[in-house]
C-alpha positions in Angstrom: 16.7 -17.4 15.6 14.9 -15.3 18.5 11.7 -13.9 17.7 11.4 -9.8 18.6 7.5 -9.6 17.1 5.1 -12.1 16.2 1.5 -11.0 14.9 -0.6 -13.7 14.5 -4.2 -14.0 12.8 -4.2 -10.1 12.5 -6.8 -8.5 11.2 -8.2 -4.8 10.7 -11.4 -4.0 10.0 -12.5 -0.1 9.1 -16.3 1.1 8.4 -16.3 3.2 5.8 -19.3 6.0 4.3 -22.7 6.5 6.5 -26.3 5.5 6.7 -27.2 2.7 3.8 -23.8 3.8 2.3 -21.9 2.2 5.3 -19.2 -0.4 4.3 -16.9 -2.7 5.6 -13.3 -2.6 4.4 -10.8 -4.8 5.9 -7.6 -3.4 5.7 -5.4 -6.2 7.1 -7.0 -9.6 6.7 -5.7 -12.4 8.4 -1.9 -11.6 8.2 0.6 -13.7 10.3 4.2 -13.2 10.3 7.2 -12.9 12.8 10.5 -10.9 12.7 13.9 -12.2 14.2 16.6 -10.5 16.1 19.3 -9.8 13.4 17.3 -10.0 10.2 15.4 -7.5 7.6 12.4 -8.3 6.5 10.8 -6.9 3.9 6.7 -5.9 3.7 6.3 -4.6 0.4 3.6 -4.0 -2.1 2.0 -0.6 -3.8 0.4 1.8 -2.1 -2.7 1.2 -0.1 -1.7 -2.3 0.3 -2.3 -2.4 4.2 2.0 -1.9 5.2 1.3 1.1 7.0 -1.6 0.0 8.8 0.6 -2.9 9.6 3.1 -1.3 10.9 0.6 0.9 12.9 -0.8 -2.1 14.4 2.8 -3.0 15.7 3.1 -0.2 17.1 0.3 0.2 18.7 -0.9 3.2 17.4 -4.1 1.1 15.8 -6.1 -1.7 17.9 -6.5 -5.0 15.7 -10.1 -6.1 15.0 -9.0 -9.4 16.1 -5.4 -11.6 16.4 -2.6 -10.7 18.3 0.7 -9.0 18.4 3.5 -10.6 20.6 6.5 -8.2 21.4 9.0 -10.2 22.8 11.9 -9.6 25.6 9.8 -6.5 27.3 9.7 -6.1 30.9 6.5 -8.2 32.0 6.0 -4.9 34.9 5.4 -2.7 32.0 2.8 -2.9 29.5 0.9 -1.2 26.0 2.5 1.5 24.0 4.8 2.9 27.1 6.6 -0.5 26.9 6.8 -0.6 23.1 8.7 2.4 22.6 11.3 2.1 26.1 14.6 1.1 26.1 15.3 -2.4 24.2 11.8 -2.0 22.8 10.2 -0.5 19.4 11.6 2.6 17.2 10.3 3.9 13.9 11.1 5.9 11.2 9.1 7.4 9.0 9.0 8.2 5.0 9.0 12.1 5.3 12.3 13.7 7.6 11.3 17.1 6.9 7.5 15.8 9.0 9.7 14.5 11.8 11.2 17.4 13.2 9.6 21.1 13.8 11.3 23.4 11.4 11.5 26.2 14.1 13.6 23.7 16.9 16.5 23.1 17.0 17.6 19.4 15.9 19.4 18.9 19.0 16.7 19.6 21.2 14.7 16.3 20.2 17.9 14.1 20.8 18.5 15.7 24.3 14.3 15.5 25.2 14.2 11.6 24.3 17.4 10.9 26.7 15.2 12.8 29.5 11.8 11.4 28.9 13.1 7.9 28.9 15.8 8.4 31.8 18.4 7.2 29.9 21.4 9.4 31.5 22.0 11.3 34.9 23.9 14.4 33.5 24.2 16.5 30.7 27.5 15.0 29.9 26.2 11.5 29.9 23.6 12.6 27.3 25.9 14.3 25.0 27.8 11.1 25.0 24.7 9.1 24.5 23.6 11.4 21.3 27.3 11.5 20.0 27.5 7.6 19.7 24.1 7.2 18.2 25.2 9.8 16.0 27.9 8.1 15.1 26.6 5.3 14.4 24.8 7.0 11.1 28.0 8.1 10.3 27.7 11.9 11.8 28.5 13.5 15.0 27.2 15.8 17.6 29.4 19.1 16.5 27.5 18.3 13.0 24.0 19.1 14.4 24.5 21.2 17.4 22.8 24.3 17.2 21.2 23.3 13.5 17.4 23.5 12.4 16.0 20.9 9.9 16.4 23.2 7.4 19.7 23.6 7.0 20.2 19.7 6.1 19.4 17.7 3.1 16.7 15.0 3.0 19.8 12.3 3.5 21.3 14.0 6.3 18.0 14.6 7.6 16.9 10.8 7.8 20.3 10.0 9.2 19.2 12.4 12.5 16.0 10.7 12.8 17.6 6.9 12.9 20.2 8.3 15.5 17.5 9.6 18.0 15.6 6.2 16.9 18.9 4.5 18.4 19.1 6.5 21.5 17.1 3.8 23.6 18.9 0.5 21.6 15.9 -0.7 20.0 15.3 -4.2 19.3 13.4 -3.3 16.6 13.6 -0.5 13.7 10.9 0.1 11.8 11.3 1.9 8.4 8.3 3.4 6.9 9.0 4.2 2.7 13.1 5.5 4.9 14.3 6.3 1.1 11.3 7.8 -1.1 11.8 11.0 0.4 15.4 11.0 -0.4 17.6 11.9 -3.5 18.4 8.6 -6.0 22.2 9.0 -4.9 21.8 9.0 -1.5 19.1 6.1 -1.2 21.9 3.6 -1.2 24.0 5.2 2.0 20.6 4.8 3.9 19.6 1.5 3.0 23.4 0.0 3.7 23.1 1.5 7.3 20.3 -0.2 7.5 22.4 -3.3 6.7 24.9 -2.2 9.0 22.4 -2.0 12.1 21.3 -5.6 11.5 25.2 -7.0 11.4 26.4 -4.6 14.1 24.2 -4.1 16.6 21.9 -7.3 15.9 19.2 -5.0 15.5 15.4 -6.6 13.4 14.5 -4.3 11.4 11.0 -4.2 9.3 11.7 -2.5 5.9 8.2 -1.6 4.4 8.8 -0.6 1.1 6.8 -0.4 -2.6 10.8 -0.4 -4.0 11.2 -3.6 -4.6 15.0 -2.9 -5.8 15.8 -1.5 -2.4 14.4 -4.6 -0.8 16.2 -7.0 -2.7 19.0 -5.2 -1.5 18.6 -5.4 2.0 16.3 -7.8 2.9 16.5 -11.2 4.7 12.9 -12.2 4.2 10.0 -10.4 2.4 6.3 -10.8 2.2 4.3 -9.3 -0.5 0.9 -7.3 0.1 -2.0 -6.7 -1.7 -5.4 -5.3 -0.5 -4.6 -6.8 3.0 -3.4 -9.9 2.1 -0.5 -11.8 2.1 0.2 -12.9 -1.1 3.8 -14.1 -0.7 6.1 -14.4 1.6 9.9 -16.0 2.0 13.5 -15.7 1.9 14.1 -12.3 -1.0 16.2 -14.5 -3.3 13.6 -16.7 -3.5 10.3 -14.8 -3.7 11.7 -11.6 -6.2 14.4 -14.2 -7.7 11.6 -16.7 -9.2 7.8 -14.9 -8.1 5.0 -17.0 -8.2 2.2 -15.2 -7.2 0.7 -13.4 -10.4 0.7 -10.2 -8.8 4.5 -10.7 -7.4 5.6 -11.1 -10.8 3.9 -8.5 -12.4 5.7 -6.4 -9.7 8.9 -7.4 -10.7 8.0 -7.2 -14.4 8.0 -3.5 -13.4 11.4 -2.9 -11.7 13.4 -1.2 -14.5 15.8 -3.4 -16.3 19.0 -2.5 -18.2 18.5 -4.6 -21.1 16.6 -2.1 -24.0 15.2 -5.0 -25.4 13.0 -6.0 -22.4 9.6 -4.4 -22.8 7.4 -4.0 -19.6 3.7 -5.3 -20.6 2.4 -2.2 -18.4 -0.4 -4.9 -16.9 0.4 -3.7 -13.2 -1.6 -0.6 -14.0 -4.8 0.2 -11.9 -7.8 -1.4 -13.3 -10.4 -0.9 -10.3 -10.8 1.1 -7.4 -9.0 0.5 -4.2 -12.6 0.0 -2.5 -13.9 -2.6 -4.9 -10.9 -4.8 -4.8 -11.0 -4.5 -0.7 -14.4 -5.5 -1.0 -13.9 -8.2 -3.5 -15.7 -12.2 -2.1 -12.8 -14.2 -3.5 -9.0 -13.3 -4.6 -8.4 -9.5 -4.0 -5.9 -9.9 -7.4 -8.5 -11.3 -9.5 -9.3 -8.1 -11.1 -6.3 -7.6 -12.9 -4.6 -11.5 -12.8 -3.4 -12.7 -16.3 -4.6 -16.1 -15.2 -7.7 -16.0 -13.0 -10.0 -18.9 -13.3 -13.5 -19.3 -11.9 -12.7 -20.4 -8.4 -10.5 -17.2 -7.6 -13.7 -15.0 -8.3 -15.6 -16.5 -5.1 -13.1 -18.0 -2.6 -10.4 -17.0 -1.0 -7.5 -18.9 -2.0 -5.3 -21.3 0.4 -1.9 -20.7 1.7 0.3 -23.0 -0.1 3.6 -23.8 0.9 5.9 -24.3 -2.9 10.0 -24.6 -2.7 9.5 -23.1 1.1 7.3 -20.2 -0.3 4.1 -18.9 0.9 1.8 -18.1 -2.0 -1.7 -17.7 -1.6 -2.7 -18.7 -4.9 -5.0 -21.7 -6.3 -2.5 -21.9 -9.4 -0.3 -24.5 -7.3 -3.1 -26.6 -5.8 -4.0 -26.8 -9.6 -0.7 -27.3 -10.9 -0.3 -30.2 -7.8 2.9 -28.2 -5.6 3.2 -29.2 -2.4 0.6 -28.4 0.1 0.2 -28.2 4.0 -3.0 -30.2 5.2 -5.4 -28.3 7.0 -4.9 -27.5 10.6 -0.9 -26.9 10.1 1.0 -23.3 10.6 3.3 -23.2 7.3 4.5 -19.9 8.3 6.4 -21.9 10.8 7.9 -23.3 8.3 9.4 -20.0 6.9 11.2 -19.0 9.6 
């Protein structure tokens, strides 16, 4: 499959209080992971996990400490954000609609502003037909929207508009910050199925960054799990939420509601330390609150072990003997 982003060795360091106070808190540590042309993949975990701030970095709307982000298919004459967001390049969406658009313009007016700032029509007419099939590709239309404010849609409707202008410059890649939190239970599952639809129609990669882990086992292709910046886990959806085996990947699915009333959840995925002290943490970041930490995890960082075509970065499987890459070789090659 063709790669659209790679980020490799990415890392994201912030400072954090003043004068003897002054800390270091690294937001994204180490994270490598690519996204193909045609797939979803999932970056989930709970809040303050480091998703957003990886998604920033893609962007390029944060500089990484160190690594690198390679955008794929751009025109080498162009470069930096300006070449991210042009035509075949980057799009986003966000978690909020209602934050995306001034309540006091008309909806219409950002459509017909994004077709003139990137030059993607001559005339007026070519425009409107431009905004009418990116419109219909969420299922609305341009007689829906014209002369309408924010207001007068619902949050669904809303988020519908903001993919369409996303679509207006044929992105290569889509990404969707929290796209359904915002949005009523009943219509979360029209948004996340165009979603689907993008990726079979239009070959789009989208990057679903989620905390819903439902949702993502929905949608996704591939997933990786987050927690205090790290990659925890990361593979194809079935696999990773099907059978976790990172402690902290099962105790997120522990939490996903079940139907069955006899199924109790343990409640263990509940906060037991600051968000500082386990960004700060020497060893495991999950060693705080992990049913089965041992020594080890409490001053070094565990390995990335590759287990049934899984990343886990856990030393349960170099105890428990699973397979493992030797030093020196990139088993998130392996995962692609």
């Amino acid at each position: 499959m063709k790669k659209v982003v790679e980020l490799q060795n990415v890392t994201k360091i912030y400072s954090v209080g003043g004068g003897l106070a002054r800390a270091k808190i690294i937001a994204v540590d180490n994270v490598s992971f690519h996204l193909n042309l045609g797939e979803i993949f999932g970056l989930a975990g709970e809040s303050g996990c480091g998703k957003t701030t990886t998604a920033r970095i893609i962007l390029g709307f944060e500089k990484p400490t160190s690594g690198t982000v390679v955008v794929y298919g751009l025109s080498p004459t162009r470069s930096g954000v300006q070449a991210r967001f042009g035509p075949g390049g980057i799009q986003a969406v966000f978690q909020n609609p209602f934050e995306t658009f001034n309540p006091l313009r008309l909806v219409e007016a950002y459509f017909f502003e994004t077709v003139k700032n990137y030059r993607l029509a001559q005339t007026k007419r070519q425009a409107a037909e431009l905004i009418e099939d990116a419109l219909q590709a969420v299922g609305l239309s341009y007689a829906e929207v014209a002369e309408r404010y924010p207001s007068e849609f619902s949050g669904g409707q809303l988020q519908r508009i903001a993919i369409a202008r996303a679509l207006l410059t044929k992105p290569r890649l889509l990404i969707a910050d929290e796209p359904v939190s915002m949005v009523d239970a009943s219509l979360r599952i029209s948004i996340v199925n165009l979603f689907r639809k993008l990726r079979d129609e239009l070959g789009m990669a989208i990057l679903y960054i989620t905390h819903d882990l439902a949702t993502a086992y929905y949608i996704c292709d591939r997933i990786a799990l987050m927690f205090r910046g790290n990659l925890v886990e990361m593979g194809e959806v079935s696999r990773v939420l099907g059978s976790p085996r990172h402690p902290y990947t099962r105790l997120l699915t522990e939490s996903i509601p079940k139907a069955d009333p006899t199924r109790k959840w343990t409640g263990r995925i509940a906060l037991l330390e600051t968000e500082e002290e386990e960004y700060r943490r020497k060893g495991c970041k999950f060693a705080g609150r992990c049913p089965t930490v041992m020594e080890e995890c409490k001053y070094s960082v565990p390995p990335d072990s590759l287990v049934d075509g899984v990343l886990v970065k856990c030393f349960l499987y170099q105890r428990e003997g699973e397979k493992i890459v030797p030093k020196g070789g990139d088993i998130r090659e392996q995962l692609a």
